[in-house]
C-alpha positions, -999 to 999 in steps of 0.1 A, spaced: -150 -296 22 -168 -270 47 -181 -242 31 -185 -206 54 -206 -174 41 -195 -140 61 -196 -105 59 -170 -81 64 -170 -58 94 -140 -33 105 -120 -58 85 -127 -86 110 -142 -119 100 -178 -125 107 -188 -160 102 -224 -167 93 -220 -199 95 -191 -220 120 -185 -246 142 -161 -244 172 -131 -257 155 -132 -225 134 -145 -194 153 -109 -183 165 -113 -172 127 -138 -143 142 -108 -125 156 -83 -127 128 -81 -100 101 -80 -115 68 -61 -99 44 -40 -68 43 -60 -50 9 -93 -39 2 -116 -67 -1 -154 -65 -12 -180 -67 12 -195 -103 10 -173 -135 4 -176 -172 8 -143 -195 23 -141 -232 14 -116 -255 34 -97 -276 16 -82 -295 44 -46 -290 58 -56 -254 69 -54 -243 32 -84 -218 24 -103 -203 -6 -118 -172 -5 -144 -161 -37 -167 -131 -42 -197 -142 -37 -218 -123 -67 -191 -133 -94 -177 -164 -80 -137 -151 -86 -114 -163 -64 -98 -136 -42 -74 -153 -22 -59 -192 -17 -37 -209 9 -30 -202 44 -35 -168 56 -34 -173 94 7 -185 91 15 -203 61 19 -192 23 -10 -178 -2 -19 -160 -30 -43 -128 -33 -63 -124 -67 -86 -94 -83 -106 -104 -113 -89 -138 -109 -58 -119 -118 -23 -126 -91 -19 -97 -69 0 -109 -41 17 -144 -39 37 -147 0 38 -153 31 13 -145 62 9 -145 99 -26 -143 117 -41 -126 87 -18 -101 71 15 -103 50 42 -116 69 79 -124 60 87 -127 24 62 -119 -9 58 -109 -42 35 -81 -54 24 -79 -93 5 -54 -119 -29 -56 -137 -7 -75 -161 7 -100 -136 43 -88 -137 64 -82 -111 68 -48 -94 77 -59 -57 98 -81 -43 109 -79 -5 99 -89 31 69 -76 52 63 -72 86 26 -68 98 10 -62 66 36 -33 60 70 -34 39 99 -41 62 132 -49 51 148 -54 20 130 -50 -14 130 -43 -47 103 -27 -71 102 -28 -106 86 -7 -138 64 -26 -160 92 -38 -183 118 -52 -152 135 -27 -145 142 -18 -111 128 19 -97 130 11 -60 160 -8 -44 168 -9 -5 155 -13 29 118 -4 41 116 5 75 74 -1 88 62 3 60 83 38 55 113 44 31 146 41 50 175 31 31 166 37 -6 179 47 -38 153 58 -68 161 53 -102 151 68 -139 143 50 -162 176 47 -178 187 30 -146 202 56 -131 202 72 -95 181 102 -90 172 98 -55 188 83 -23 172 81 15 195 73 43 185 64 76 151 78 68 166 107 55 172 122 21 156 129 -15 132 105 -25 109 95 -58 73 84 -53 63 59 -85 26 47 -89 26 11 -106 57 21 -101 65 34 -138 52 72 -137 65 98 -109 35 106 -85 62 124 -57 94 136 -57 112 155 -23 124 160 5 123 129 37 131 127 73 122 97 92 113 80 61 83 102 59 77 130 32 90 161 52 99 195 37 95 207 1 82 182 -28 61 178 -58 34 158 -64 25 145 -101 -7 131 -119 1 100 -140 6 117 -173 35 136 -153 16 165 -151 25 193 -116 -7 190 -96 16 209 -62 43 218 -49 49 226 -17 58 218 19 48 187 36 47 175 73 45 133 82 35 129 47 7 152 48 5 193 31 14 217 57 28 251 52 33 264 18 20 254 -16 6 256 -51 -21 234 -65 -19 236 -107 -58 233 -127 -59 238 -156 -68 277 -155 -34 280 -138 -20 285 -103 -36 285 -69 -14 292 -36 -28 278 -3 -12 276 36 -20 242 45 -29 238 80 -39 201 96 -61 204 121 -63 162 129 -38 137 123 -47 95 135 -28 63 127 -43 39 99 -45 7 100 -12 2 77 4 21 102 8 54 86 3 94 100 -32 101 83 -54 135 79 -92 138 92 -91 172 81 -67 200 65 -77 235 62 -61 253 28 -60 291 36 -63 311 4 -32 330 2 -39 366 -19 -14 378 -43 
Protein backbone atom coordinates (compact mmCIF):
# COMPACT_ATOMS: atom_id res chain seq x y z
CA UNK A 1 0.00 0.00 0.00
CA UNK A 2 1.61 3.58 -1.03
CA UNK A 3 0.63 6.20 1.14
CA UNK A 4 0.66 10.19 -0.41
CA UNK A 5 0.33 13.44 1.95
CA UNK A 6 -0.95 16.72 -0.20
CA UNK A 7 -2.39 19.90 0.12
CA UNK A 8 -5.13 21.34 -1.74
CA UNK A 9 -4.52 24.23 -4.16
CA UNK A 10 -7.24 25.73 -6.69
CA UNK A 11 -8.73 22.33 -6.22
CA UNK A 12 -5.85 20.59 -7.94
CA UNK A 13 -3.92 17.84 -6.37
CA UNK A 14 -0.52 18.67 -5.01
CA UNK A 15 1.39 15.68 -4.10
CA UNK A 16 3.99 15.99 -1.38
CA UNK A 17 5.16 12.93 -1.84
CA UNK A 18 5.01 10.71 -5.55
CA UNK A 19 6.73 8.75 -7.82
CA UNK A 20 6.32 8.93 -11.64
CA UNK A 21 3.68 6.33 -11.94
CA UNK A 22 1.41 8.69 -10.04
CA UNK A 23 2.11 12.41 -10.86
CA UNK A 24 -0.49 12.59 -13.84
CA UNK A 25 -2.53 12.75 -10.38
CA UNK A 26 -1.12 16.56 -10.17
CA UNK A 27 -3.42 17.65 -12.93
CA UNK A 28 -6.63 15.96 -12.05
CA UNK A 29 -9.23 17.63 -9.87
CA UNK A 30 -10.32 15.39 -7.18
CA UNK A 31 -13.68 15.65 -6.27
CA UNK A 32 -16.58 17.79 -7.20
CA UNK A 33 -17.54 19.24 -3.28
CA UNK A 34 -15.83 21.14 -0.75
CA UNK A 35 -13.00 19.26 0.66
CA UNK A 36 -10.75 20.33 3.72
CA UNK A 37 -7.52 21.65 3.17
CA UNK A 38 -4.99 18.83 4.07
CA UNK A 39 -5.67 15.01 3.24
CA UNK A 40 -3.73 11.78 2.94
CA UNK A 41 -4.61 9.05 -0.14
CA UNK A 42 -3.65 5.35 0.37
CA UNK A 43 -3.61 2.99 -2.72
CA UNK A 44 -5.12 -0.03 -2.38
CA UNK A 45 -4.05 -1.55 -5.62
CA UNK A 46 -6.35 -1.86 -8.75
CA UNK A 47 -6.52 2.00 -9.06
CA UNK A 48 -8.93 1.99 -6.02
CA UNK A 49 -8.05 5.01 -3.64
CA UNK A 50 -8.70 6.25 0.00
CA UNK A 51 -8.76 9.62 0.82
CA UNK A 52 -8.87 10.64 4.91
CA UNK A 53 -8.59 14.00 6.77
CA UNK A 54 -5.62 14.13 8.01
CA UNK A 55 -6.30 15.77 11.63
CA UNK A 56 -9.32 13.24 12.38
CA UNK A 57 -8.34 10.35 10.37
CA UNK A 58 -12.24 10.12 8.65
CA UNK A 59 -12.41 8.80 5.51
CA UNK A 60 -13.62 11.34 2.87
CA UNK A 61 -13.80 9.47 -0.24
CA UNK A 62 -13.07 5.56 -1.59
CA UNK A 63 -12.76 3.93 -4.95
CA UNK A 64 -11.81 5.22 -8.31
CA UNK A 65 -12.24 8.79 -8.93
CA UNK A 66 -10.16 9.27 -12.06
CA UNK A 67 -12.95 6.81 -14.16
CA UNK A 68 -14.39 4.15 -12.17
CA UNK A 69 -17.05 4.10 -9.28
CA UNK A 70 -16.71 5.67 -5.52
CA UNK A 71 -18.10 6.83 -2.62
CA UNK A 72 -17.73 10.49 -0.97
CA UNK A 73 -18.06 10.68 3.00
CA UNK A 74 -18.31 13.73 5.66
CA UNK A 75 -17.92 12.74 9.23
CA UNK A 76 -17.67 9.18 7.92
CA UNK A 77 -21.19 9.65 6.97
CA UNK A 78 -22.21 8.63 2.73
CA UNK A 79 -22.66 11.65 0.81
CA UNK A 80 -22.19 10.65 -2.61
CA UNK A 81 -21.96 6.95 -3.82
CA UNK A 82 -21.41 6.99 -8.19
CA UNK A 83 -19.69 7.25 -10.88
CA UNK A 84 -16.56 9.48 -11.98
CA UNK A 85 -14.37 10.57 -14.88
CA UNK A 86 -10.91 12.31 -14.34
CA UNK A 87 -11.93 13.66 -10.97
CA UNK A 88 -15.54 14.74 -10.88
CA UNK A 89 -18.98 12.96 -11.00
CA UNK A 90 -19.61 11.42 -14.08
CA UNK A 91 -22.50 9.27 -15.43
CA UNK A 92 -24.81 7.82 -12.98
CA UNK A 93 -24.87 8.59 -8.81
CA UNK A 94 -26.66 8.76 -5.76
CA UNK A 95 -26.66 11.78 -3.41
CA UNK A 96 -27.88 11.33 0.41
CA UNK A 97 -28.76 13.53 3.71
CA UNK A 98 -26.95 13.99 7.11
CA UNK A 99 -29.09 11.01 7.77
CA UNK A 100 -27.88 8.87 4.86
CA UNK A 101 -31.13 8.79 3.00
CA UNK A 102 -31.71 9.30 -0.33
CA UNK A 103 -32.49 12.69 -1.84
CA UNK A 104 -30.90 12.34 -5.44
CA UNK A 105 -30.92 9.98 -7.89
CA UNK A 106 -29.92 10.80 -11.60
CA UNK A 107 -26.89 11.08 -14.07
CA UNK A 108 -24.11 13.71 -14.08
CA UNK A 109 -22.15 15.11 -16.59
CA UNK A 110 -18.80 17.03 -15.49
CA UNK A 111 -19.51 17.34 -11.88
CA UNK A 112 -22.91 18.94 -12.82
CA UNK A 113 -26.56 17.21 -13.02
CA UNK A 114 -27.33 16.22 -16.53
CA UNK A 115 -30.06 14.20 -17.49
CA UNK A 116 -32.67 12.38 -15.81
CA UNK A 117 -33.14 12.52 -11.92
CA UNK A 118 -35.07 12.35 -9.19
CA UNK A 119 -34.92 14.00 -5.69
CA UNK A 120 -36.51 13.07 -2.80
CA UNK A 121 -37.72 14.72 0.85
CA UNK A 122 -36.44 13.15 3.88
CA UNK A 123 -39.17 10.57 4.20
CA UNK A 124 -39.05 9.23 0.12
CA UNK A 125 -41.01 11.15 -1.38
CA UNK A 126 -40.29 12.61 -4.55
CA UNK A 127 -39.98 16.80 -4.80
CA UNK A 128 -37.95 16.88 -8.05
CA UNK A 129 -38.64 14.59 -11.00
CA UNK A 130 -37.22 15.26 -14.73
CA UNK A 131 -34.44 16.17 -16.84
CA UNK A 132 -31.41 18.49 -15.71
CA UNK A 133 -29.85 20.21 -18.45
CA UNK A 134 -25.71 21.32 -17.12
CA UNK A 135 -26.44 21.41 -14.12
CA UNK A 136 -29.74 23.78 -14.81
CA UNK A 137 -33.39 22.75 -14.51
CA UNK A 138 -34.89 21.90 -17.93
CA UNK A 139 -37.64 19.54 -17.99
CA UNK A 140 -39.01 19.52 -14.40
CA UNK A 141 -42.05 19.13 -12.52
CA UNK A 142 -42.00 20.26 -8.51
CA UNK A 143 -44.10 18.73 -6.12
CA UNK A 144 -45.86 19.47 -2.45
CA UNK A 145 -45.67 17.54 -0.16
CA UNK A 146 -48.86 15.79 -0.76
CA UNK A 147 -47.34 14.65 -4.04
CA UNK A 148 -48.86 16.89 -6.05
CA UNK A 149 -47.70 19.32 -8.93
CA UNK A 150 -47.03 22.86 -8.10
CA UNK A 151 -44.42 23.66 -10.53
CA UNK A 152 -43.46 22.55 -14.10
CA UNK A 153 -40.23 23.82 -16.34
CA UNK A 154 -40.26 23.09 -19.96
CA UNK A 155 -37.47 23.34 -22.24
CA UNK A 156 -35.84 25.56 -19.58
CA UNK A 157 -38.81 27.36 -19.25
CA UNK A 158 -41.58 27.78 -16.73
CA UNK A 159 -42.53 27.97 -12.86
CA UNK A 160 -40.21 26.31 -10.75
CA UNK A 161 -39.65 25.37 -6.73
CA UNK A 162 -36.23 25.60 -5.17
CA UNK A 163 -36.02 22.83 -2.00
CA UNK A 164 -32.93 22.82 0.30
CA UNK A 165 -32.31 19.17 1.62
CA UNK A 166 -34.83 19.14 -0.48
CA UNK A 167 -37.80 19.20 2.17
CA UNK A 168 -38.36 23.05 2.89
CA UNK A 169 -39.00 25.71 0.00
CA UNK A 170 -35.85 27.98 -0.35
CA UNK A 171 -37.24 29.50 -4.08
CA UNK A 172 -40.09 29.55 -5.87
CA UNK A 173 -40.58 31.60 -9.58
CA UNK A 174 -40.32 32.28 -12.65
CA UNK A 175 -37.40 30.31 -15.31
CA UNK A 176 -36.10 30.78 -18.69
CA UNK A 177 -33.20 28.82 -19.90
CA UNK A 178 -33.43 26.81 -16.82
CA UNK A 179 -32.10 29.76 -14.91
CA UNK A 180 -34.10 31.86 -12.31
CA UNK A 181 -35.33 34.71 -14.60
CA UNK A 182 -38.19 37.11 -13.74
CA UNK A 183 -40.23 37.45 -10.54
CA UNK A 184 -39.62 34.85 -7.45
CA UNK A 185 -39.39 34.47 -3.77
CA UNK A 186 -36.82 33.38 -1.84
CA UNK A 187 -37.46 31.49 1.66
CA UNK A 188 -35.37 30.81 4.89
CA UNK A 189 -35.79 27.22 6.10
CA UNK A 190 -38.49 27.73 8.65
CA UNK A 191 -40.45 29.04 5.36
CA UNK A 192 -40.12 32.41 6.42
CA UNK A 193 -40.18 35.52 3.04
CA UNK A 194 -36.57 36.78 3.17
CA UNK A 195 -37.41 38.63 -0.86
CA UNK A 196 -39.23 38.88 -3.41
CA UNK A 197 -38.42 40.20 -6.41
CA UNK A 198 -36.89 40.14 -9.92
CA UNK A 199 -34.02 38.08 -10.84
CA UNK A 200 -31.67 37.87 -13.88
CA UNK A 201 -29.35 34.37 -14.60
CA UNK A 202 -30.12 33.41 -11.19
CA UNK A 203 -28.94 36.47 -9.62
CA UNK A 204 -31.28 39.81 -8.01
CA UNK A 205 -31.67 42.34 -10.58
CA UNK A 206 -34.33 44.92 -10.88
CA UNK A 207 -36.91 45.12 -8.29
CA UNK A 208 -37.32 43.75 -4.79
CA UNK A 209 -38.00 43.49 -1.07
CA UNK A 210 -35.75 42.04 1.56
CA UNK A 211 -38.07 41.06 4.87
CA UNK A 212 -36.05 41.53 8.71
CA UNK A 213 -37.60 41.37 11.18
CA UNK A 214 -38.43 45.20 11.75
CA UNK A 215 -40.31 44.81 8.40
CA UNK A 216 -39.79 45.68 4.73
CA UNK A 217 -36.87 47.04 2.84
CA UNK A 218 -37.26 47.83 -1.15
CA UNK A 219 -33.93 47.84 -3.10
CA UNK A 220 -33.12 48.13 -7.18
CA UNK A 221 -30.69 45.51 -7.66
CA UNK A 222 -28.00 46.25 -10.02
CA UNK A 223 -25.04 43.60 -10.89
CA UNK A 224 -22.20 45.21 -11.73
CA UNK A 225 -19.88 41.63 -12.34
CA UNK A 226 -21.07 38.39 -13.34
CA UNK A 227 -18.11 35.22 -13.93
CA UNK A 228 -18.63 31.49 -14.45
CA UNK A 229 -17.94 29.03 -11.42
CA UNK A 230 -16.42 26.16 -11.48
CA UNK A 231 -19.83 24.11 -11.44
CA UNK A 232 -20.61 25.94 -14.37
CA UNK A 233 -23.04 28.44 -13.08
CA UNK A 234 -23.63 32.59 -13.94
CA UNK A 235 -22.10 33.94 -10.47
CA UNK A 236 -22.02 37.67 -8.85
CA UNK A 237 -18.60 39.48 -7.76
CA UNK A 238 -20.60 42.28 -6.80
CA UNK A 239 -24.38 43.63 -6.74
CA UNK A 240 -25.14 47.08 -5.81
CA UNK A 241 -28.80 47.38 -3.90
CA UNK A 242 -30.06 51.04 -4.45
CA UNK A 243 -32.25 52.14 -1.60
CA UNK A 244 -35.55 52.79 -3.13
CA UNK A 245 -37.50 55.79 -0.90
CA UNK A 246 -41.07 55.54 -0.24
Amino acid sequence: MNVFTYLEENRKLKLVKYNKKYQKLLNISLLNYKLLSKKYITHEGNDMWKIYDVYTNSLIFEGNYINGKGKEFDDDRLKYEGEYLNGRRNGKGKEYNDDENLIFEGFYLNGLKHGKCKEYSKDGKIMIKGEYLNGRYWNIKTYDKNGNINGEIKRGKGIGFDYHMPDNIIFEGEYVNGLKNGKGKEYDDENNLLFEGEYLNNLRHGKGKEYYYYGEIQFFFLKESIYMGEDGMLKNMMITKILLMK
